[in-house]
C-alpha positions as CSV (number, residue, x, y, z in Angstrom):
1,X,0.0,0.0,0.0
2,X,3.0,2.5,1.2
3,X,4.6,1.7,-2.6
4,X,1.5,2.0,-4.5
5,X,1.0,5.4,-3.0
6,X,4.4,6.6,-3.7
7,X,4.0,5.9,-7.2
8,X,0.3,7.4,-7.5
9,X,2.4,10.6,-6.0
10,X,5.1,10.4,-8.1
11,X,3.3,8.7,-11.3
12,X,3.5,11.6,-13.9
13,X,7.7,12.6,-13.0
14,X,8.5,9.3,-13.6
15,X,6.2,9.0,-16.8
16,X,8.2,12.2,-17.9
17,X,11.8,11.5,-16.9
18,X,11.1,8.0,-19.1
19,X,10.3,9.9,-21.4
20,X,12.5,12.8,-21.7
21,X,15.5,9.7,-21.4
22,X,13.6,8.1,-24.6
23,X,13.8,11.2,-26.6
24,X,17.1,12.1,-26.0
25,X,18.3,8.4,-26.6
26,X,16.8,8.8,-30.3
27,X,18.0,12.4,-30.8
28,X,21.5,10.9,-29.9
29,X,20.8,8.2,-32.2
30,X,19.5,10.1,-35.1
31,X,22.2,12.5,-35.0
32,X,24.7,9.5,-35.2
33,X,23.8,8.2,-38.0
34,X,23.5,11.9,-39.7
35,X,27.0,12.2,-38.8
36,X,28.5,9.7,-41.4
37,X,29.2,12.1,-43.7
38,X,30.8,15.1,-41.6
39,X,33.0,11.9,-40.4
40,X,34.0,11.6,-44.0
41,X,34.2,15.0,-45.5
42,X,32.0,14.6,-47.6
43,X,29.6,17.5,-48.4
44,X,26.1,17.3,-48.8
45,X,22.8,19.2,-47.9
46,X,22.0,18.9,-44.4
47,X,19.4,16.2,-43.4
48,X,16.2,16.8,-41.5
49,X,15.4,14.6,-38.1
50,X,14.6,11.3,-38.5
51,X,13.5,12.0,-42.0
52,X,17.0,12.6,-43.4
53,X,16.6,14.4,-46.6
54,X,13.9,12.5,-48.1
55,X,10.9,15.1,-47.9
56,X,13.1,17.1,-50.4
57,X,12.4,14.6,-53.3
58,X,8.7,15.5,-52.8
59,X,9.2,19.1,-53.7
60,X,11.1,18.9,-56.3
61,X,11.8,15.8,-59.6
62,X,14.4,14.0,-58.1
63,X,16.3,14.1,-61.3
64,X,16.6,18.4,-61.3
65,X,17.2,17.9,-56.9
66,X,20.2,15.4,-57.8
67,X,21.6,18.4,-60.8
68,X,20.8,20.6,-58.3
69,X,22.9,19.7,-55.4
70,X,25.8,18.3,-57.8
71,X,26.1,22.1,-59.0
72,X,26.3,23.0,-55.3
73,X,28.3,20.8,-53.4
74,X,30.3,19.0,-56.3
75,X,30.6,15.7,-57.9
76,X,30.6,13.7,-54.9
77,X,28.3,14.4,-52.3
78,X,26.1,12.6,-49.6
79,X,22.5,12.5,-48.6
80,X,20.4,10.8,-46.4
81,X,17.1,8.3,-47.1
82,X,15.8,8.2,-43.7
83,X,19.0,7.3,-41.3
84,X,20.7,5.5,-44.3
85,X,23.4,7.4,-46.1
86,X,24.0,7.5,-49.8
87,X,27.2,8.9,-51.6
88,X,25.6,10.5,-55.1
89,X,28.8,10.3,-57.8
90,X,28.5,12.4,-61.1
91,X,32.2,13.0,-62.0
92,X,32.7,10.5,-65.1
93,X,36.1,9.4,-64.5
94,X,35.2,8.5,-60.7
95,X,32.4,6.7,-61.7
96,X,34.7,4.2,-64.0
97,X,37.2,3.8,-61.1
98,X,33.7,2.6,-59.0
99,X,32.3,0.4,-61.4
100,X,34.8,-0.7,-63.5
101,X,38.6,-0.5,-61.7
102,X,37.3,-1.0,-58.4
103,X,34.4,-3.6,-59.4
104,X,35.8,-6.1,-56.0
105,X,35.1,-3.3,-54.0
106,X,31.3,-2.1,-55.0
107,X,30.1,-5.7,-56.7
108,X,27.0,-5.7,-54.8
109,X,23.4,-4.1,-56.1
110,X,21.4,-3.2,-53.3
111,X,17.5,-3.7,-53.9
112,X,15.5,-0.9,-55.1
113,X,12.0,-2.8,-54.3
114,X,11.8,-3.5,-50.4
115,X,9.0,-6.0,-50.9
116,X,10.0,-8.8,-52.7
117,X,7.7,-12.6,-53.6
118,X,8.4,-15.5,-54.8
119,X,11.9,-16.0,-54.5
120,X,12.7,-12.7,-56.6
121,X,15.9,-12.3,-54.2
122,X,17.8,-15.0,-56.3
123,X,17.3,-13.3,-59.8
124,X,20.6,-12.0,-61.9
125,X,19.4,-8.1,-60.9
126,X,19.2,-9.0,-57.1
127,X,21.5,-11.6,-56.5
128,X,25.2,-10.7,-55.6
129,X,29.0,-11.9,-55.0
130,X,29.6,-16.0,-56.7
131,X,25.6,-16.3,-56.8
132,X,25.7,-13.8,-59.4
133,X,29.2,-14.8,-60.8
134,X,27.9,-17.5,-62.1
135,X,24.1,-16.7,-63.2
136,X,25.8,-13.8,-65.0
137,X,27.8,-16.4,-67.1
138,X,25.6,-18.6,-68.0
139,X,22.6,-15.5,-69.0
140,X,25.1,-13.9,-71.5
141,X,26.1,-16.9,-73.1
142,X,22.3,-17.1,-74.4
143,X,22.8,-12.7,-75.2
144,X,25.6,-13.5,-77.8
145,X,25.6,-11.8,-81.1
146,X,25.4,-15.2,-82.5
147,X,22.2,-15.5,-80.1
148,X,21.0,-12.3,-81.2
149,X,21.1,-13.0,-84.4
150,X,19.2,-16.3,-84.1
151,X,16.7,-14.3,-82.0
152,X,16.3,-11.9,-84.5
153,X,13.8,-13.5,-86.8
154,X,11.1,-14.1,-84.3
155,X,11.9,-10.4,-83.3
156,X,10.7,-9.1,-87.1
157,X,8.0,-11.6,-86.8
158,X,6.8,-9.4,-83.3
159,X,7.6,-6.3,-85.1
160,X,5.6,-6.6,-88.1
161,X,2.9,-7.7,-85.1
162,X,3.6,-4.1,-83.8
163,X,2.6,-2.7,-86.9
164,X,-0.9,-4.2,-87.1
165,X,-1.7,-3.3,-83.6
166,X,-0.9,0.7,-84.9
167,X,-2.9,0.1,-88.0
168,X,-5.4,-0.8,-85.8
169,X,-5.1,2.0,-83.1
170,X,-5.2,4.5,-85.8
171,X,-8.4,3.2,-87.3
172,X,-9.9,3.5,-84.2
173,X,-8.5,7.1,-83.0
174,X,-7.3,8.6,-86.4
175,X,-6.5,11.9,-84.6
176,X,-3.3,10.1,-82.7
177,X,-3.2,7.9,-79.2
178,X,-1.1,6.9,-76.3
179,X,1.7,4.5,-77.4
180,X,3.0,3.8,-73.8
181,X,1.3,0.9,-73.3
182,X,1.2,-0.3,-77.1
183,X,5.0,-0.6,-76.3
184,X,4.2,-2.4,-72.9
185,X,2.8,-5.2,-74.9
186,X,5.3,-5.5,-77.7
187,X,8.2,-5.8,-74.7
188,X,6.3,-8.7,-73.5
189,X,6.0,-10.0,-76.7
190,X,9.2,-9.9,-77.8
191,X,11.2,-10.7,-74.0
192,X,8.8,-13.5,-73.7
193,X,9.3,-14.6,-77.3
194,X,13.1,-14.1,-79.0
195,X,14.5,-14.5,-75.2
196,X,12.3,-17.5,-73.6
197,X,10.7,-18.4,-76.5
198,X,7.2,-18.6,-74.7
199,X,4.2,-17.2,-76.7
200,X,2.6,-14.3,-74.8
201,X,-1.0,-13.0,-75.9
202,X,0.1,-9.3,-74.5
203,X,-1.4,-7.9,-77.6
204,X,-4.8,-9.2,-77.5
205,X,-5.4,-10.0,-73.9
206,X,-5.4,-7.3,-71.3
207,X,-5.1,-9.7,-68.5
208,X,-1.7,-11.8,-70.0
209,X,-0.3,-12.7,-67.1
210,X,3.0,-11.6,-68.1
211,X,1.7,-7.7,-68.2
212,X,-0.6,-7.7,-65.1
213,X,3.1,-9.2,-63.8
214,X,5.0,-6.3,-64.8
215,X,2.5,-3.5,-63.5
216,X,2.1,-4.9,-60.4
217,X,5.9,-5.5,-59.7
218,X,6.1,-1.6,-60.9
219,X,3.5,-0.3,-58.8
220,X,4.8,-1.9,-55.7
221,X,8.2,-0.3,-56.6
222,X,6.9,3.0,-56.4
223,X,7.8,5.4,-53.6
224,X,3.9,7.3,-54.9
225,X,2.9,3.4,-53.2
226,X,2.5,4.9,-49.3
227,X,3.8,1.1,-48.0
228,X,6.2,1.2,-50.6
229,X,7.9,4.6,-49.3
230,X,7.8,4.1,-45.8
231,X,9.4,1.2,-46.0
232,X,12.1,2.2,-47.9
233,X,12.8,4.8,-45.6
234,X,12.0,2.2,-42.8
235,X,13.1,-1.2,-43.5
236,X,12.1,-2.1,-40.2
237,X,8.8,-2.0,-40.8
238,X,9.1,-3.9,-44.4
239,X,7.5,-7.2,-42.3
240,X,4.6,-5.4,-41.1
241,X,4.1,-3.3,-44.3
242,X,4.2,-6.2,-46.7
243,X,0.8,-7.5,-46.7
244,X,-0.3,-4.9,-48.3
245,X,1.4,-5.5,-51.7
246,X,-1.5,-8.2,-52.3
247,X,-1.5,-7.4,-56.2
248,X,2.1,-8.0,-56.6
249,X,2.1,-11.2,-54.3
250,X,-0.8,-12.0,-56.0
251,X,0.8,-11.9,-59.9
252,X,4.0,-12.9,-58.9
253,X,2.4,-16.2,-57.6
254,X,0.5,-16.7,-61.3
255,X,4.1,-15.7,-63.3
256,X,6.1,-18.4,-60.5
257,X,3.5,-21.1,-61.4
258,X,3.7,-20.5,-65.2
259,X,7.4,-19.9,-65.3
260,X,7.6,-23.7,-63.7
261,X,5.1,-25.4,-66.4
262,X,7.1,-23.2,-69.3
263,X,10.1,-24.1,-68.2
264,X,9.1,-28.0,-67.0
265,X,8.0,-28.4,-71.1
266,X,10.9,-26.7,-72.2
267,X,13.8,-29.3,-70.9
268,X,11.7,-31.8,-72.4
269,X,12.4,-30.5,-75.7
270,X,15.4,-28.3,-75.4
271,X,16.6,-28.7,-79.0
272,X,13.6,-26.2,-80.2
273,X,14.4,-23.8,-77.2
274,X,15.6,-20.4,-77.5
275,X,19.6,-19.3,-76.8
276,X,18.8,-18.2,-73.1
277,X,16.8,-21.6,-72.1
278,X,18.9,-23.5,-74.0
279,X,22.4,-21.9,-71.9
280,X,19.9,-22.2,-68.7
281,X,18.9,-25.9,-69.3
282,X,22.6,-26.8,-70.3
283,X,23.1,-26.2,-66.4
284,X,20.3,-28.2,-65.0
285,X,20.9,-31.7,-63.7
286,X,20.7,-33.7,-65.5
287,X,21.0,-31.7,-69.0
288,X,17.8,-32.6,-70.9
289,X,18.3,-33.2,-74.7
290,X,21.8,-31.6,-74.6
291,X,25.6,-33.5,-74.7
292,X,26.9,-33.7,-71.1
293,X,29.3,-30.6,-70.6
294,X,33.2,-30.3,-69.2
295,X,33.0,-28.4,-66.1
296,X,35.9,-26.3,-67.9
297,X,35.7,-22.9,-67.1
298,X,34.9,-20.6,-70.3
299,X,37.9,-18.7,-71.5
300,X,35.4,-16.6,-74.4
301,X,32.5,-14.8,-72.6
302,X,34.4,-11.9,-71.5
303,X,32.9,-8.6,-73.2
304,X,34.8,-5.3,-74.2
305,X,35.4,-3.8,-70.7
306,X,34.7,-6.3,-68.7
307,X,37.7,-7.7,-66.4
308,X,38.0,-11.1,-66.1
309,X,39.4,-10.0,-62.9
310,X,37.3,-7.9,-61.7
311,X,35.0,-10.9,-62.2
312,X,36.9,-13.2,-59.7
313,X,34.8,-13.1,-56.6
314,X,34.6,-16.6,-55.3
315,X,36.1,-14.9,-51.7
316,X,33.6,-12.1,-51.4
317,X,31.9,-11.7,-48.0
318,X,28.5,-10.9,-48.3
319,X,27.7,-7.1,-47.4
320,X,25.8,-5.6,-44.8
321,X,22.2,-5.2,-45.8
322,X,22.0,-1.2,-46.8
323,X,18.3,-0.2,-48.7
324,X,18.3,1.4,-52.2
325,X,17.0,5.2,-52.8
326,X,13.3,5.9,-52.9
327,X,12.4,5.9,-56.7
328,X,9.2,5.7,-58.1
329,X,7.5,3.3,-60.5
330,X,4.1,3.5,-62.5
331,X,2.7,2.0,-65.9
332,X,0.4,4.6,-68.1
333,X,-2.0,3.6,-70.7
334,X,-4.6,4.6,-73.3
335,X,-6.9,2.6,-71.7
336,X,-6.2,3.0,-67.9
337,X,-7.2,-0.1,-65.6
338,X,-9.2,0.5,-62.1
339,X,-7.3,-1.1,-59.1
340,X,-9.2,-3.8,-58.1
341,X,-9.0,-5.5,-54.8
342,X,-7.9,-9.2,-54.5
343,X,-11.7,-10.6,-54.2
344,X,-12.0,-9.3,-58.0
345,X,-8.6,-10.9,-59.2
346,X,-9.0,-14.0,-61.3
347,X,-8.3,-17.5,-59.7
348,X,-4.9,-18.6,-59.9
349,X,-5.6,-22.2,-60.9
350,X,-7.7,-20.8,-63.7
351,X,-5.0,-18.9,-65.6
352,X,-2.3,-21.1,-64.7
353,X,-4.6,-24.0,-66.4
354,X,-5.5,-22.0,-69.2
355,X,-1.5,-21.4,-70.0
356,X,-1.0,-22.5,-73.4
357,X,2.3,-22.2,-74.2
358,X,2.5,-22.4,-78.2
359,X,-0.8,-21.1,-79.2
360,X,-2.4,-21.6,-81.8
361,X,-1.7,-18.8,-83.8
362,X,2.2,-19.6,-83.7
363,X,2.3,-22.9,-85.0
364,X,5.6,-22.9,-85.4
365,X,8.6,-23.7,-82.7
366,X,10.9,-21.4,-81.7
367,X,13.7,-23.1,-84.2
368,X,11.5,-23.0,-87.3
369,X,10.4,-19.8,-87.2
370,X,14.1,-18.2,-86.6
371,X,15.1,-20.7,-89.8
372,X,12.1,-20.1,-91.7
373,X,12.8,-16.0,-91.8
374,X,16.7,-16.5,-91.4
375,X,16.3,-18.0,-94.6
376,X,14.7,-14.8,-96.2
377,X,17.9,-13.3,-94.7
378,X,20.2,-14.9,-96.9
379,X,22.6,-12.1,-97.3
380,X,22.9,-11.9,-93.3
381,X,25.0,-14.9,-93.0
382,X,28.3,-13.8,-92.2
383,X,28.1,-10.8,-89.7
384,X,27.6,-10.6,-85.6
385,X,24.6,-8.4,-85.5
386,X,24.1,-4.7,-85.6
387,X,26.3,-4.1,-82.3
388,X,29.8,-4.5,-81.5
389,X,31.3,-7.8,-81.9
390,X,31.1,-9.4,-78.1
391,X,30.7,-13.1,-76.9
392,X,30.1,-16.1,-78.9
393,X,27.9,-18.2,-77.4
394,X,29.7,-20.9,-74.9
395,X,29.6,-24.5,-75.9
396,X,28.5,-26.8,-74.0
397,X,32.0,-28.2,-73.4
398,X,33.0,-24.8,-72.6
399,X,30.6,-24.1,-69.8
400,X,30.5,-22.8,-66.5
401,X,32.5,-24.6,-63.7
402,X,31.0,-26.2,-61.1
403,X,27.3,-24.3,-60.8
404,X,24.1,-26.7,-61.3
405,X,20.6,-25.1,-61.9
406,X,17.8,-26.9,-60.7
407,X,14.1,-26.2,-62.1
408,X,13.4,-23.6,-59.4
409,X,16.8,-22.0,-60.0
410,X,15.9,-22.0,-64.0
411,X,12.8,-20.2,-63.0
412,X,13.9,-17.7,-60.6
413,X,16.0,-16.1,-63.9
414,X,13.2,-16.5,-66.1
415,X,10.8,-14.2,-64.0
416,X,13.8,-11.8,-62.9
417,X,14.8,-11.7,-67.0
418,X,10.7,-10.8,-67.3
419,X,10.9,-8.0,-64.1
420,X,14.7,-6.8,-65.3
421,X,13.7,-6.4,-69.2
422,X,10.1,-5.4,-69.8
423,X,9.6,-1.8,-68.0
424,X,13.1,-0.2,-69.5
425,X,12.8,-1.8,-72.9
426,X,9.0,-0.4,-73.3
427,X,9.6,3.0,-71.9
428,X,13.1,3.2,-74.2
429,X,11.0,2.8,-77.1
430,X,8.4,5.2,-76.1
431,X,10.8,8.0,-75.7
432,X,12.2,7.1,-79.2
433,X,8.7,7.8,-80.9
434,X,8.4,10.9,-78.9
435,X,12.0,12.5,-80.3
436,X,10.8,11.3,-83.8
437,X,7.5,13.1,-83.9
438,X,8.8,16.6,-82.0
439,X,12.0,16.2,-84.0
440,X,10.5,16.5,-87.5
441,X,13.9,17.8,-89.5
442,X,15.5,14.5,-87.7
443,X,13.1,11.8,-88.3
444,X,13.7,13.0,-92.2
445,X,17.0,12.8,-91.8
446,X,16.8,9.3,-90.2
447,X,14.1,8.0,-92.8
448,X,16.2,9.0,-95.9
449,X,19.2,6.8,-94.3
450,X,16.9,4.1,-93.9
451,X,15.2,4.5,-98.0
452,X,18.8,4.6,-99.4
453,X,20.3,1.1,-97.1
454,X,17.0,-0.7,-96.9
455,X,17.2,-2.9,-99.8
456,X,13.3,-4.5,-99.5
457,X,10.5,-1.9,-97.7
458,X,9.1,-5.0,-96.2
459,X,12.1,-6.3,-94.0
460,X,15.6,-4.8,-93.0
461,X,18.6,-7.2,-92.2
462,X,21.0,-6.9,-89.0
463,X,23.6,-5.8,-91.8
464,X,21.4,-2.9,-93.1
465,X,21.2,-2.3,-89.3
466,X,24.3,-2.2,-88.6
467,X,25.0,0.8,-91.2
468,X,22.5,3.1,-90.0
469,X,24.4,5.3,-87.9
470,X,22.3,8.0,-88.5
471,X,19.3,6.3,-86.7
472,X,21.8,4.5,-84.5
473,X,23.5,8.2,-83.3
474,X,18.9,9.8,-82.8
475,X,18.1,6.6,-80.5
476,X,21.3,7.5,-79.0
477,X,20.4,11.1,-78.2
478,X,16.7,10.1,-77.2
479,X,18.7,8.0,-74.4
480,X,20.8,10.4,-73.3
481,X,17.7,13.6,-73.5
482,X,15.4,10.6,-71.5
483,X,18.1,8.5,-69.4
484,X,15.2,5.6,-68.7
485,X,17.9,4.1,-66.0
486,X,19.2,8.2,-65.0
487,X,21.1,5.8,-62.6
488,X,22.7,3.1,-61.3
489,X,23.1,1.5,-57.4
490,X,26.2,0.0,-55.9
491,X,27.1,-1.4,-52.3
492,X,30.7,-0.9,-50.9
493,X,31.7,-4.4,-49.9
494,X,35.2,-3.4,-48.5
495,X,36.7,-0.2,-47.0
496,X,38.3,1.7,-49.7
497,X,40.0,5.3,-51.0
498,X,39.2,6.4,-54.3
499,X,40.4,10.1,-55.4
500,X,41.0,10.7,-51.5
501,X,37.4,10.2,-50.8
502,X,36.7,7.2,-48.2
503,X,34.1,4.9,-48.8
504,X,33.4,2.3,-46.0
505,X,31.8,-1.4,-45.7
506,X,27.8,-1.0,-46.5
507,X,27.4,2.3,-47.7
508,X,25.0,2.7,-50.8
509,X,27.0,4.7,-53.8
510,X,24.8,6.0,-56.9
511,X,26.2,6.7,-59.8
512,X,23.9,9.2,-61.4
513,X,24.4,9.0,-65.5
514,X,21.4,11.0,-65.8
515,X,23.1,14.4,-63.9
516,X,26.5,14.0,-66.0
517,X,24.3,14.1,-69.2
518,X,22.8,17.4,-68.1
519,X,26.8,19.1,-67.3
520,X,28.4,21.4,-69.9
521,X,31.9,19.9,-69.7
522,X,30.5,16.5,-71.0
523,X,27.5,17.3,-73.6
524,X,28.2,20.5,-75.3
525,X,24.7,22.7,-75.2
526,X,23.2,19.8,-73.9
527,X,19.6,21.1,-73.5
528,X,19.4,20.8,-77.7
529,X,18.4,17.6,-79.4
530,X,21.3,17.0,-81.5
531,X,22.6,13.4,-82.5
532,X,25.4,14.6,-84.2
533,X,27.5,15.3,-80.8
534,X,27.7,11.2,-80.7
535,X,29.7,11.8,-84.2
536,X,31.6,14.7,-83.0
537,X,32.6,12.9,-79.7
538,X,32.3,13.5,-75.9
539,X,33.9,13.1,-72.5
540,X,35.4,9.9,-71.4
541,X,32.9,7.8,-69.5
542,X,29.9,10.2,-69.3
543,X,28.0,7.9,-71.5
544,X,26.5,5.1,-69.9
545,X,23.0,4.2,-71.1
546,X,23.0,0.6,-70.3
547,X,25.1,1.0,-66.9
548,X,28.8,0.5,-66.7
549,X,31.6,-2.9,-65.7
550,X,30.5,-6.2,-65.3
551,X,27.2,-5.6,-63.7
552,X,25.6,-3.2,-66.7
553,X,22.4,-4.6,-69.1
554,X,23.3,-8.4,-69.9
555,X,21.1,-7.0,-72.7
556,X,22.3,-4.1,-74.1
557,X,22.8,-5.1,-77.5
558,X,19.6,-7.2,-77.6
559,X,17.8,-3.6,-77.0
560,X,19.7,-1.9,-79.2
561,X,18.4,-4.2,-81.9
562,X,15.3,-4.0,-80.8
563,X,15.5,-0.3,-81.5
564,X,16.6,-0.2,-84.5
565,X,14.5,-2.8,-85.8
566,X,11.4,-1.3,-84.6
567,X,12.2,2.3,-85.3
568,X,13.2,1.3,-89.5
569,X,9.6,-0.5,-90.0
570,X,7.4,1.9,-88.3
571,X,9.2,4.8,-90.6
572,X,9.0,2.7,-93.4
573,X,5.1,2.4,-93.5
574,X,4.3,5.8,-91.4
575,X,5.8,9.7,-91.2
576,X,5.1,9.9,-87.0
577,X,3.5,13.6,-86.0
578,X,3.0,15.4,-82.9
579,X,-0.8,15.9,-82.0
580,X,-2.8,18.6,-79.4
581,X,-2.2,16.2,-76.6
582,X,1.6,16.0,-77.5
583,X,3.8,17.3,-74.3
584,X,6.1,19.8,-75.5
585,X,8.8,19.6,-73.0
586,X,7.4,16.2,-72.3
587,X,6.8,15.6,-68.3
588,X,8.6,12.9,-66.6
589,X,8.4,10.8,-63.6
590,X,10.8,8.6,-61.7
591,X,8.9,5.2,-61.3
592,X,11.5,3.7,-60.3
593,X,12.8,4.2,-63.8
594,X,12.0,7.6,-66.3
595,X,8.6,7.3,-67.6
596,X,7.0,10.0,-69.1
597,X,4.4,10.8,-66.7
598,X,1.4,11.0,-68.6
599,X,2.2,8.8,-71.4
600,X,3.2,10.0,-75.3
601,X,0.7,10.6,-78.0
602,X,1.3,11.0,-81.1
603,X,-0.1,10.0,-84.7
604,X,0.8,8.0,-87.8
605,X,0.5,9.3,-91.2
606,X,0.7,6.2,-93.9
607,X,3.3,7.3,-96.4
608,X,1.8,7.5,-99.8
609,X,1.9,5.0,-102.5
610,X,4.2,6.7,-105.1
611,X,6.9,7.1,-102.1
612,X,6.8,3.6,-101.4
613,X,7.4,2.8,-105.4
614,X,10.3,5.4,-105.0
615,X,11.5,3.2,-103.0
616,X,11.5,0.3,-104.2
């Protein structure tokens, strides 16, 4: 009784003095962590408590706050995501000691999504030290030019696809519509197709698994997603926060269960299987339908700029777990979809079911359709591809040492290949037909190139490709005006000195190509559209549109055939124009990757019948 009345008396000081103790425990704690970078030297704009400096990316595009602070505080400077420090780099020649020189030393890719399903943790973009070694080896011996060029025939056959969807879309809105997510489709179409070799029905079916896959992984990305953003600023909470990405579980669940019937059929019958499967199943145990391989390591995979040392990382510790930057993701379309809550979602036994893998409007295997228009390709025989010469393809005998894919393992690249490749590839492309219809004088320029190589107006070959620098140098300059990956993540694994700046163990470095695109000393007058400056030249290592070292795009020249390809038919058959709803500037969004941020309409004008017999 005597205690319980001394605490009744002295009930609120002691509630207070807990609490004052609390609060000064986390103001001592938060300004610890805020001290990492006065610790270091490094300069940087001075972080808010608790919230770091994140609540400055909501007043201003996070593209112009990163040019913004680089012309302040230089090119190296820090901020902070919460309590987690990141070290921005925008200085070109640092950026190639980072990702290239000092590859050992900032190998690892921290995450940019914070909720990830289905095993999407062991993908090529997520995985890190000999886990990614040795997926990375065995993906880009299926991303050969000798692969591409295989690939390339079911990529016309997608193409000339394309061209009947626009037909279409332009009968039924003659005055122009939104291409974004015509171009959402067609990367399915041809990811799924030339890469897996599964048949997607993107075009025709709004609820391809494949698509509703790729929003939903996109949305959940997006720092505009309220669970997504606070727990990237968080990642405590990610656990609690998690159940409510329900669409993305949801989809990723479908793709997983797909994936595994697609890629269960496919080591039945390996011989009609695309390059990627066929590299992927060459690793499974035991290889189906493919000679059993020498665990020889291969001496011919390594690509221009790519150190076989730097490559050697079979002692790596793995890194201390360090969140990515809040970035935003979103998908736009002509015909926008409601969010629907899971009671409206489709069963998953139903689709997974209904999966047909060679429908019945492809008739033919993956193998006789790349022979059947290879053949109509005859004078194509003898060159790489329209992209520098790279790695062959590994033999079987050549292969990987020691590294044995099971089915799960096969599947786990299959549905990071889908989440890696379809967003960039489709927004790429987007941007292109933008440039071409508010560039008028240049899409001229790029369509006579195309009527004086093209040999036949109703296909091009990856030789005619390949001598279009005209239209190689525009797609160039739309990448570099829209930067879809502005850019790229890396975790210090190992204390290091670079340039007399310290970097320690688990700090998150972001090497921002998009900033050093927008600085005078690398693009002259780079606010002008000009595709000429990639003739004229430019500073050493300020151009990185697929990423830089060993961990940039394991397809970078696959896109940049896709490019071209797609760019030469669609001028062949139509002049692209700008219409009312055309954005001029265009406005962009981070999401995670650029997007424009209300899509990109524009029209198609048929060319006329006497320039098409011009032409011929």
């Amino acid at each position: 009784m005597v205690l319980a009345s001394i605490l009744s008396n002295y009930s609120v000081p002691i509630v207070l003095i807990t609490l004052g103790w609390f609060l000064y425990g986390l103001v001592r704690y938060v300004r610890r962590h805020h001290r990492v970078f006065t610790l270091l030297g490094i300069p940087g704009p001075k972080p808010s408590f608790l919230f770091g400096n994140a609540l400055e990316f909501g007043k201003m595009f996070p593209l112009d706050l990163y040019t913004d602070w680089s012309k302040k505080y230089g090119s190296i400077f820090g901020y902070y995501e919460g309590l987690q420090p990141s070290v921005v780099v925008t200085c070109p020649e640092l950026a190639h000691e980072i990702l290239v020189k000092k590859f050992q030393n900032f190998s690892s890719r921290p995450n940019h999504a914070p909720f990830l399903w289905e095993r999407e943790d062991k993908s090529l973009q997520n995985s890190n030290g000999l886990l990614w070694k040795q997926q990375r080896q065995i993906i880009t011996g299926g991303m050969s030019g000798r692969c591409i060029r295989e690939m390339f025939p079911v990529v016309q056959d997608i193409t000339e696809d394309l061209l009947e969807e626009i037909e279409r879309a332009m009968a039924d809105s003659p005055q122009g519509f939104r291409v974004d997510e015509l171009f959402e489709r067609y990367s399915v179409q041809v990811i799924t197709q030339a890469t897996l070799g599964y048949h997607s029905n993107a075009f025709v079916d709004e609820d391809d698994a494949i698509l509703r896959y790729m929003q939903a992984a996109h949305n959940s990305a997006s720092a505009e997603n309220f669970a997504t953003g606070l727990a990237r600023l968080f990642p405590s909470l990610i656990n609690i926060l998690k159940p409510l990405d329900y669409k993305h579980k949801y989809w990723a669940g479908i793709l997983s269960r797909v994936a595994s019937n697609f890629v269960h059929l496919t080591q039945k019958s390996s011989e009609n299987a695309c390059p990627v499967m066929r590299s992927l199943c060459a690793h499974s145990f035991p290889p189906p339908n493919l000679p059993t391989i020498s665990r020889e390591r291969n001496t011919t995979s390594s690509r221009e700029g790519e150190s076989r040392d730097s490559l050697n990382m079979e002692k790596m510790q793995p890194p201390s777990a360090v969140n990515s930057n809040a970035m935003h993701t979103q998908t736009h379309s002509y015909s926008k979809r409601k969010e629907e809550p899971l009671s409206s979602l489709p069963s998953q036994e139903k689709i997974v079911n209904e999966v047909n893998i060679y429908p019945e409007k492809k008739t033919e295997n993956y193998s006789q359709s790349s022979n059947r228009l290879r053949s109509e390709n005859t004078n194509s025989s003898s060159s790489e591809g329209n992209v520098p010469a790279g790695r062959t393809a590994p033999k079987p005998e050549q292969d990987n040492k020691g590294l044995v894919l099971n089915q799960q393992d096969i599947v786990d690249q299959v549905m990071g290949l889908l989440a890696a490749g379809l967003g960039p590839l489709a927004v790429a492309m987007t941007f292109v037909i933008h440039c071409l219809a508010v560039h008028g004088e240049e899409q001229e320029r790029v369509y006579r190139e195309i009527d004086n190589i093209a040999l036949n107006t109703d296909t091009i070959s990856l030789e005619e490709l390949k001598r279009m620098k005209v239209l190689e140098r525009f797609i160039f300059e739309s990448m570099r005006m829209f930067p879809v990956a502005p850019g790229v993540s890396r975790e210090c694994v190992e204390d290091c000195v670079i340039s007399g700046h310290k970097f320690i163990r688990g700090m998150v470095v972001r090497v921002m190509s998009g900033v050093m695109y927008r600085q005078e000393e690398n693009f002259a007058q780079f606010q002008e559209f000009n595709p000429d400056r990639f003739r004229q030249g430019y500073r050493k290592h300020a151009w990185m549109p697929f990423g830089h070292g060993p961990r940039k795009c394991v397809a970078d020249r696959l896109a940049i055939t896709v490019f071209k390809l797609c760019t030469v038919r669609i001028l062949q058959r139509y002049q692209v124009c700008t219409t009312e709803s055309t954005q001029v500037p265009l406005q962009l969004a981070l999401r995670p990757f650029l997007v424009p941020r209300d899509g990109v309409n524009v029209k198609f004008v048929l060319r006329g019948k006497q320039e098409d017999e011009s032409r011929l």
